[in-house]
C-alpha positions as CSV (number, residue, x, y, z in Angstrom):
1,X,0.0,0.0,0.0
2,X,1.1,3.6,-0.9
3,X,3.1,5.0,2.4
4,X,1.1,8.2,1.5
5,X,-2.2,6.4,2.2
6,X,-1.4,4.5,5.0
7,X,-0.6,8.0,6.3
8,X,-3.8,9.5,6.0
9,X,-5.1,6.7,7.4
10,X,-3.7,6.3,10.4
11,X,-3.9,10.0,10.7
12,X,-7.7,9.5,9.9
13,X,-7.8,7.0,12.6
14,X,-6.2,9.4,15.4
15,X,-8.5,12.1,14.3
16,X,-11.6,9.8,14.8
17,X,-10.4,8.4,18.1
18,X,-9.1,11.5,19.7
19,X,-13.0,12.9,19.0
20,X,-14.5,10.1,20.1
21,X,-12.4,9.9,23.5
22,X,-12.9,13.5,23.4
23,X,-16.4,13.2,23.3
24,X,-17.1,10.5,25.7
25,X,-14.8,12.1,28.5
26,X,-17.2,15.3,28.3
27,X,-19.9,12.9,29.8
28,X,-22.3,15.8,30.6
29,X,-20.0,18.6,30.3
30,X,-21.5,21.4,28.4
31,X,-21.3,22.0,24.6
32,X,-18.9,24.0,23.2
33,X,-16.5,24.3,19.8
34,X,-15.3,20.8,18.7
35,X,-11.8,19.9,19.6
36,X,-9.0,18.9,17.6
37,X,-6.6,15.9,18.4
38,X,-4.1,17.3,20.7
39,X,-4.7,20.5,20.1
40,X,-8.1,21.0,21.4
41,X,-9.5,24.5,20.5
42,X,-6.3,26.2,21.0
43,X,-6.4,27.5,17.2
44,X,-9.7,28.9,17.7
45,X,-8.6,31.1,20.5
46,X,-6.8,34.3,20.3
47,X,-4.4,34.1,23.2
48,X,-3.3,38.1,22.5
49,X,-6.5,38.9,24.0
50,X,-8.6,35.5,24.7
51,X,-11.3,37.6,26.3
52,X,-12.6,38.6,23.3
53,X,-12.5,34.7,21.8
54,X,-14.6,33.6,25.0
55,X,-17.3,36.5,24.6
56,X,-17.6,35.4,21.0
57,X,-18.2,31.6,21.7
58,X,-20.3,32.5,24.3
59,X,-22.7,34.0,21.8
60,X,-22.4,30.7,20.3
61,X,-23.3,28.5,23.4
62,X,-24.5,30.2,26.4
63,X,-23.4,31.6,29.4
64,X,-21.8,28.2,30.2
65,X,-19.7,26.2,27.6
66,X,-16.6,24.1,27.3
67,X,-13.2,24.7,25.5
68,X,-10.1,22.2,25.3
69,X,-7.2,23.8,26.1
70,X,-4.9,21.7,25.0
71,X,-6.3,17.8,26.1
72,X,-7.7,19.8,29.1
73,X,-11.6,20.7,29.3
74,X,-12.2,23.8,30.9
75,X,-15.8,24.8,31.7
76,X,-16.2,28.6,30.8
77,X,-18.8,30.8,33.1
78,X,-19.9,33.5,31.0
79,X,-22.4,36.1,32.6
80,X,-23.4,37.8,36.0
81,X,-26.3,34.9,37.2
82,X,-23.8,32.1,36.0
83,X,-20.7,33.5,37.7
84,X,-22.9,34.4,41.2
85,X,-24.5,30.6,41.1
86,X,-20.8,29.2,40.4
87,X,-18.6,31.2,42.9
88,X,-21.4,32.1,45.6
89,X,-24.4,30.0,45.5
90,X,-21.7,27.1,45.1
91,X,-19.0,28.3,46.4
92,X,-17.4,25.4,48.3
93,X,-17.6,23.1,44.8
94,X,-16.0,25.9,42.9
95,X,-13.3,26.8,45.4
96,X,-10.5,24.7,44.1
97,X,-7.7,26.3,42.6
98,X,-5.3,24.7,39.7
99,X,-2.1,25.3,39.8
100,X,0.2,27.0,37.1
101,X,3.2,25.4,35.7
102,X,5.4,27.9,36.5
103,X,3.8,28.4,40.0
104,X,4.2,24.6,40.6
105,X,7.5,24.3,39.9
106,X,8.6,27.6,42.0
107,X,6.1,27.5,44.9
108,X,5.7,23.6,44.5
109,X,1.3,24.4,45.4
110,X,2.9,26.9,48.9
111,X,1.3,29.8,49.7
112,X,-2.6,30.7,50.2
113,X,-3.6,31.9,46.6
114,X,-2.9,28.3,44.6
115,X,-3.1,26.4,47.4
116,X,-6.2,23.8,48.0
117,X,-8.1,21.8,50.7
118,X,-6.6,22.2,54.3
119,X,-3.9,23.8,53.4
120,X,-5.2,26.7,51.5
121,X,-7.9,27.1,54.4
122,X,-5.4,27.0,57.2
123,X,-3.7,29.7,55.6
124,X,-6.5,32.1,54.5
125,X,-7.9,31.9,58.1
126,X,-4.4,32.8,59.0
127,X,-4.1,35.8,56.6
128,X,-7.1,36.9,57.9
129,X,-6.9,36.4,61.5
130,X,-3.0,38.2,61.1
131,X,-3.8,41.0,58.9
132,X,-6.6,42.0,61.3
133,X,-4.3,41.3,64.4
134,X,-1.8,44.0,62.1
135,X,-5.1,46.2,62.2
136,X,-7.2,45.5,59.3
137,X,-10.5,47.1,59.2
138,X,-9.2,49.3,62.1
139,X,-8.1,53.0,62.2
140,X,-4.5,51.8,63.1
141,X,-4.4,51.0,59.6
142,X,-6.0,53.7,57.9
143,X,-3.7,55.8,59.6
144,X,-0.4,53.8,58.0
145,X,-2.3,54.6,54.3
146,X,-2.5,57.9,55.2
147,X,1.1,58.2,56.4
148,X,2.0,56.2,52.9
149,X,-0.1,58.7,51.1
150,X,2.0,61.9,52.5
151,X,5.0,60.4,51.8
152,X,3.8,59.5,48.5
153,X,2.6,63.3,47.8
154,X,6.4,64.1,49.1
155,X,7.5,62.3,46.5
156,X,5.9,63.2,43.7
157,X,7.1,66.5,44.7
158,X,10.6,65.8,44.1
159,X,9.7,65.4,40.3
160,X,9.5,69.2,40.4
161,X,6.3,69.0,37.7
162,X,8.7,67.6,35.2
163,X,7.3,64.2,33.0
164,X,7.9,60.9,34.8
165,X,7.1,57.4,34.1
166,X,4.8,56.6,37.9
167,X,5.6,52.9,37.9
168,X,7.8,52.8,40.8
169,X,6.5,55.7,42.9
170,X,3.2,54.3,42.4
171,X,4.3,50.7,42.9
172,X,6.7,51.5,46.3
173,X,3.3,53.1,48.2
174,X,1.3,50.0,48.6
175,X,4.4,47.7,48.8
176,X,5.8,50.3,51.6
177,X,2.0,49.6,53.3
178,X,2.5,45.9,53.2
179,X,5.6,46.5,54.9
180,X,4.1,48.2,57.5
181,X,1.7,45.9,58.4
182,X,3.6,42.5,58.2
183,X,6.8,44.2,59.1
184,X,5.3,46.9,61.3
185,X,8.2,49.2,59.4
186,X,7.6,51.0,56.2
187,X,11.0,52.0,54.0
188,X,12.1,54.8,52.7
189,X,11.5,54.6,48.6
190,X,15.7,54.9,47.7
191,X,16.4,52.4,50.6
192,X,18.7,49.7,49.2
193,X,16.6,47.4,51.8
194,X,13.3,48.1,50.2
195,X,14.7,47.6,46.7
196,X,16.0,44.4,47.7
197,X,13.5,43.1,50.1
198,X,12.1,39.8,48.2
199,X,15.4,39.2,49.6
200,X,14.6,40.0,52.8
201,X,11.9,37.7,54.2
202,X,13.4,35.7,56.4
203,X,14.8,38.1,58.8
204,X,11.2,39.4,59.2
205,X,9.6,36.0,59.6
206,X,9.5,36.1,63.4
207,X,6.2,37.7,63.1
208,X,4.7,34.7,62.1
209,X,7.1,32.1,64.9
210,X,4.8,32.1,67.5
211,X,2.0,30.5,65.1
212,X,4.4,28.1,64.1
213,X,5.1,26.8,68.0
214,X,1.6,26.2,68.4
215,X,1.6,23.8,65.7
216,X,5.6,22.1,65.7
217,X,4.2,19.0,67.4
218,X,1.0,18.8,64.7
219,X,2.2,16.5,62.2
220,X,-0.2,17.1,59.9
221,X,0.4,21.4,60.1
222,X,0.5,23.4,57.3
223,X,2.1,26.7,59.5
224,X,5.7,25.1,58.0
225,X,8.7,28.0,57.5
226,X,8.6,27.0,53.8
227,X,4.4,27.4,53.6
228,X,4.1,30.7,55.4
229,X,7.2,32.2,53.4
230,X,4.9,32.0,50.2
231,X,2.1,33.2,52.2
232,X,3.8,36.7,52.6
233,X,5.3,35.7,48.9
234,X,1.6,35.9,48.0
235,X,0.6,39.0,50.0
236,X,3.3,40.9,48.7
237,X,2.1,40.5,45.3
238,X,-1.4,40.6,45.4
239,X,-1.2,43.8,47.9
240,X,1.3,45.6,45.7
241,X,1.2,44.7,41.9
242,X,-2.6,45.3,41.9
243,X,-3.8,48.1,43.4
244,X,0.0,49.8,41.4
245,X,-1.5,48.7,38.4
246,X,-4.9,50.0,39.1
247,X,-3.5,53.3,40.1
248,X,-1.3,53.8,37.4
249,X,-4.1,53.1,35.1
250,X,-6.5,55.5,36.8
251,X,-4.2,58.2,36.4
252,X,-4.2,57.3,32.8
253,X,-8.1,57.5,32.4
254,X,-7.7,60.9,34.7
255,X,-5.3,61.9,32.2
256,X,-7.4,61.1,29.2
257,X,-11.0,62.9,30.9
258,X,-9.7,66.1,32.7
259,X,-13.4,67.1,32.9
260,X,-13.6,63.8,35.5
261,X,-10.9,64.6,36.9
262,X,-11.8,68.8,37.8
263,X,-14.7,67.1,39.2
264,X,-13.2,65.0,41.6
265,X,-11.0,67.7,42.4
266,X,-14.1,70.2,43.1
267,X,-15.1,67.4,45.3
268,X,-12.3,66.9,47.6
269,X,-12.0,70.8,47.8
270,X,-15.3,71.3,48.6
271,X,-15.6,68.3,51.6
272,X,-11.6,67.9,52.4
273,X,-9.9,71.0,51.6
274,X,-6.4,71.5,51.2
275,X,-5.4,71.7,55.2
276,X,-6.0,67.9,56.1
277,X,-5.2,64.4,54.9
278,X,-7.8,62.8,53.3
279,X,-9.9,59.8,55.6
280,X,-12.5,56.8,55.1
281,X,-15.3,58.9,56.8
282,X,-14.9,61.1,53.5
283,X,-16.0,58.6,51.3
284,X,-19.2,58.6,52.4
285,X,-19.6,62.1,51.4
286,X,-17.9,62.5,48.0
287,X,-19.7,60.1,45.7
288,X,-18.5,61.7,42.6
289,X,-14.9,60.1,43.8
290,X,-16.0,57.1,45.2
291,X,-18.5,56.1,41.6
292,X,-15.0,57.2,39.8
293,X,-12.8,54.9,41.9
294,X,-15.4,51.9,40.9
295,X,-15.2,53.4,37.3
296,X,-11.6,53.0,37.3
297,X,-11.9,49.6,38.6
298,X,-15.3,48.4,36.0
299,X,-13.2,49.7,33.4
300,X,-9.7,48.2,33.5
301,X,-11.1,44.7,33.7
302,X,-7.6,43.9,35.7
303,X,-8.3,39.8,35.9
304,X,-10.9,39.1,32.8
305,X,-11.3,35.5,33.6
306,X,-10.3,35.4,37.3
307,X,-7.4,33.3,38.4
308,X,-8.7,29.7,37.5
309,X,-10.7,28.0,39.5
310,X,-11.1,24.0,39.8
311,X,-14.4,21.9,41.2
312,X,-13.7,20.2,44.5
313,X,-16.3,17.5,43.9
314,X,-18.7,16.4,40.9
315,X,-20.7,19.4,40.7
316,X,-24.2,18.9,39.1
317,X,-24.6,22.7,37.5
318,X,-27.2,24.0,35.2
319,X,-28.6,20.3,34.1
320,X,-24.3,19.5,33.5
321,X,-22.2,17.6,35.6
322,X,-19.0,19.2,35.7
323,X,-16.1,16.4,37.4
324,X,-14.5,16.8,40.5
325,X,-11.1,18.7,39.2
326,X,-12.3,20.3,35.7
327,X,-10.5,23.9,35.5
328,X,-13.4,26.7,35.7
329,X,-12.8,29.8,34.2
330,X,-15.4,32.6,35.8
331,X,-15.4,35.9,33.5
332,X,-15.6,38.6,35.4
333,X,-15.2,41.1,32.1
334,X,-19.0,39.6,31.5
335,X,-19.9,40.7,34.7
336,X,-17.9,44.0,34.5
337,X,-19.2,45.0,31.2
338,X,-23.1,44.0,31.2
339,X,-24.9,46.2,29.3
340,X,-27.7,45.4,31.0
341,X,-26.4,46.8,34.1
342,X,-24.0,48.8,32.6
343,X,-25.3,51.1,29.4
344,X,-22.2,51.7,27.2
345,X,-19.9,49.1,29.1
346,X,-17.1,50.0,26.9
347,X,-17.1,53.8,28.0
348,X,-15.2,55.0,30.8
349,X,-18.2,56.4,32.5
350,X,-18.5,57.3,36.0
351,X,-22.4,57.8,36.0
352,X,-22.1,53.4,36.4
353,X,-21.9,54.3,39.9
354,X,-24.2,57.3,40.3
355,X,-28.1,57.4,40.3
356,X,-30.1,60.6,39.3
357,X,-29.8,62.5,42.4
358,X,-25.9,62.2,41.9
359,X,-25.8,59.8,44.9
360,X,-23.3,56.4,45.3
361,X,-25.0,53.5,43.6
362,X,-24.0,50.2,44.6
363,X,-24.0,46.9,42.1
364,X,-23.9,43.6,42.9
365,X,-22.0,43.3,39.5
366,X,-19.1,45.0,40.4
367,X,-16.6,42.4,41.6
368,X,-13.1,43.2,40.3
369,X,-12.1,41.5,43.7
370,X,-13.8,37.7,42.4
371,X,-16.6,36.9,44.2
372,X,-17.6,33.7,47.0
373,X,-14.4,31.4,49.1
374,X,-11.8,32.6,46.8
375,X,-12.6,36.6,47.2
376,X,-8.9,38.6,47.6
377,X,-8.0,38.4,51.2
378,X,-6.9,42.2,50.9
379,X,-9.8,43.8,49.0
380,X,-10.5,46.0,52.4
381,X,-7.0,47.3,52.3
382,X,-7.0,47.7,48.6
383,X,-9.9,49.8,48.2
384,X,-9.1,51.9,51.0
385,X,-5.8,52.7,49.4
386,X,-7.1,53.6,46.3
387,X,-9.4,55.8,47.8
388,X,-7.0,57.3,50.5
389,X,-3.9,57.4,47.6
390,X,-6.1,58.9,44.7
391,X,-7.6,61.6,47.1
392,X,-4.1,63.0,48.6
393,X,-2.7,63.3,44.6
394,X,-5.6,65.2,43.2
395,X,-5.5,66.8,46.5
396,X,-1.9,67.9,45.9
397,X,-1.7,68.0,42.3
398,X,-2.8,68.6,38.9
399,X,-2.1,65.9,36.3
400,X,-0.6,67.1,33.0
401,X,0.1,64.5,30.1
402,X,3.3,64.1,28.2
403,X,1.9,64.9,24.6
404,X,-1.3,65.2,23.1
405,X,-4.2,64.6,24.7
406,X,-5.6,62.9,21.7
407,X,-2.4,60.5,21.8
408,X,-3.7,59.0,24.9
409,X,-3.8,55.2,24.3
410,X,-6.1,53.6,27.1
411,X,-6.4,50.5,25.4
412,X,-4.7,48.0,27.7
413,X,-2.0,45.8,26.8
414,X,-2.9,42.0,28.3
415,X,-0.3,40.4,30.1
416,X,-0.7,36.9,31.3
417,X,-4.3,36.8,33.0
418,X,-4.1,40.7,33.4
419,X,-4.4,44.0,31.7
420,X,-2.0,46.4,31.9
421,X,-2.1,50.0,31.4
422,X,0.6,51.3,28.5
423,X,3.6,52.9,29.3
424,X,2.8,56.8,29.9
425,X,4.3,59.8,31.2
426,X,3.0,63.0,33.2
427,X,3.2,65.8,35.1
428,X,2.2,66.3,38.5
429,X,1.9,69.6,38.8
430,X,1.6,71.3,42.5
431,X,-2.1,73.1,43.1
């Protein structure tokens, strides 16, 4: 026989029996695009922005559906009522986490934010429990934002109102509040200690000892030296890299509508002043700041689909049963950008938040945080700096852009599972 034609054949053959296995391994997962051998749907996403791929299938085949990644199925939840049922009415079955490679391999499944079963419960009652021993919630820690906030105004006033690139300034003011409360010590930004301090972990780690003597005779403890390392690993990075990122991209959407922000700055004038540091009672009364803050937030879309999540248990779920295991991936852009809740979702709009009296609306849509057991441990702490960090700059300053208005790109550049605002430069000019 031709060796061309046994070829196809055998070719033929894998094609047939990779769709059948396929097929019959879905059992009663739900529909979605057919899989290729191997390759599963991976040519029928655009991985440059594979938001926009899942918005488009879901169009297709629901709110829930199923893409191959790869050999892997992963079960897609595509729309506010899905994503509440999956990750709060269900919550325990949709708290598992999967690990990534790369994580894996560093962290070898450490830490509290890939972490599963016992282990990642142990430690997110510990976060918790710590970070309000360190005074979460409490005024001892609004008043280490504030202080951060100060020194970040101080800061930005060394630029003497000439263009800078705020990565780092904006990046060293939460990190420096982290410090504070897990190190009760904040560091100065040009400190070689701060600049280094990944490095420095261990010689702060007797904060967390006395946990670990309770549990040295537990055998089956997950307070280990090695577990509790990534812990703070994992709190450093959450707490810094995105509530940096969301600042730097506010300031870029403050940069591109100076009519939003002259109103905020009306606002803070009007119930602040200029002779105090902004506080949390303010919020209450400046809901043209707060509905912009939740703008910010709506808009940027930081984590699209969430960090993955896994089932726990076989999970019967919208007349589907998903396996104990299968990789979830809960959209929050299609909760973000509704349009049902949201007219114009695309627009950077801070009437989202505002009803017709001009007052603070509140949506059970907005969760840029996730939503149910995996929520972020530090959304308390990050909205408070946003509000208290935002406040004191427009308090301070005036934002002037490097260019052209109209050259303004807000369009985010995606990077891994987040978006990231592009590189910009401004002026913060003293008021």
């Amino acid at each position: 026989m031709d060796p061309t034609v046994v070829l196809v054949l055998c070719l033929s053959c894998l094609l047939l029996f990779s769709l059948w296995k396929q097929s019959h391994g879905r059992g009663k997962l739900p529909p979605g695009p057919t899989p290729l051998p191997i390759l599963g749907n991976l040519l029928q996403l655009d991985f440059k922005d594979i938001n926009k791929s899942l918005t488009k299938l879901s169009k297709v085949y629901g709110p829930v559906f199923t893409v191959y990644l790869g050999m892997t199925p992963t079960v897609v939840i595509h729309s506010y009522e899905a994503v509440k049922e999956a990750l709060i009415d269900l919550g325990e079955e949709f708290s598992g986490r999967k690990g990534l490679p790369v994580n894996d391999k560093v962290n070898k499944g450490l830490g509290v934010i890939f972490s599963n079963g016992k282990r990642w419960k142990d430690l997110r009652r510990f976060s918790l429990m710590t970070l309000r021993n360190f005074g979460m919630g409490k005024r001892s820690i609004e008043e280490r934002v504030q202080e951060e906030a100060r020194c970040l105004v101080e800061e930005l006033r060394k630029t003497n109102a000439s263009p800078c690139d705020p990565i780092f300034i904006l990046g060293a003011a939460p990190c420096n509040v982290i410090c504070s409360v897990i190190f009760q010590n904040r560091f100065e930004y040009k400190d070689q200690k701060f600049l280094n301090l990944m490095g420095k972990f261990n010689e702060n780690f007797r904060l967390f000892n006395s946990k670990i003597v309770q549990e040295k005779h537990n055998p089956q403890s997950e307070f280990t030296i090695d577990n509790l390392l990534v812990t703070v690993f994992d709190l450093f990075a959450a707490g810094t890299e995105t509530t940096s990122t969301t600042l730097r991209y506010g300031l870029l959407l403050l940069l591109k509508y100076p009519e939003v922000a002259a109103k905020v700055q009306e606002e803070i004038e009007r119930v602040i002043g200029r002779h105090r540091s902004p506080c949390m009672q303010d919020r209450s009364r400046m809901p043209y700041t707060d509905a912009v803050i939740h703008e910010i937030q709506r808009y940027i879309d930081l984590f699209p689909n969430n960090v993955p999540h896994t089932t726990t248990c076989d999970v019967k779920f919208r007349n589907y049963l998903i396996p104990k295991g299968t990789q979830i991936l809960p959209s929050l852009s299609s909760v973000l950008h509704d349009h049902k809740e949201f007219p114009n979702p695309e627009e950077f709009d801070p009437g989202h938040f505002l009803d017709k009296s001009g007052n603070f609306k509140r949506s059970d849509y907005f969760m840029p945080f996730s939503a149910g057991k995996r929520v972020c441990v530090g959304e308390a702490l990050a909205r408070m700096e946003l509000f208290l960090f935002l406040s004191s700059i427009l308090q301070n300053f005036s934002l002037k852009p490097h260019g052209d208005l109209k050259d303004l790109d807000t369009t985010p550049l995606v990077s891994g599972l987040s978006r990231v605002p592009r590189l910009y430069k401004l002026s913060f000019i003293p008021v």
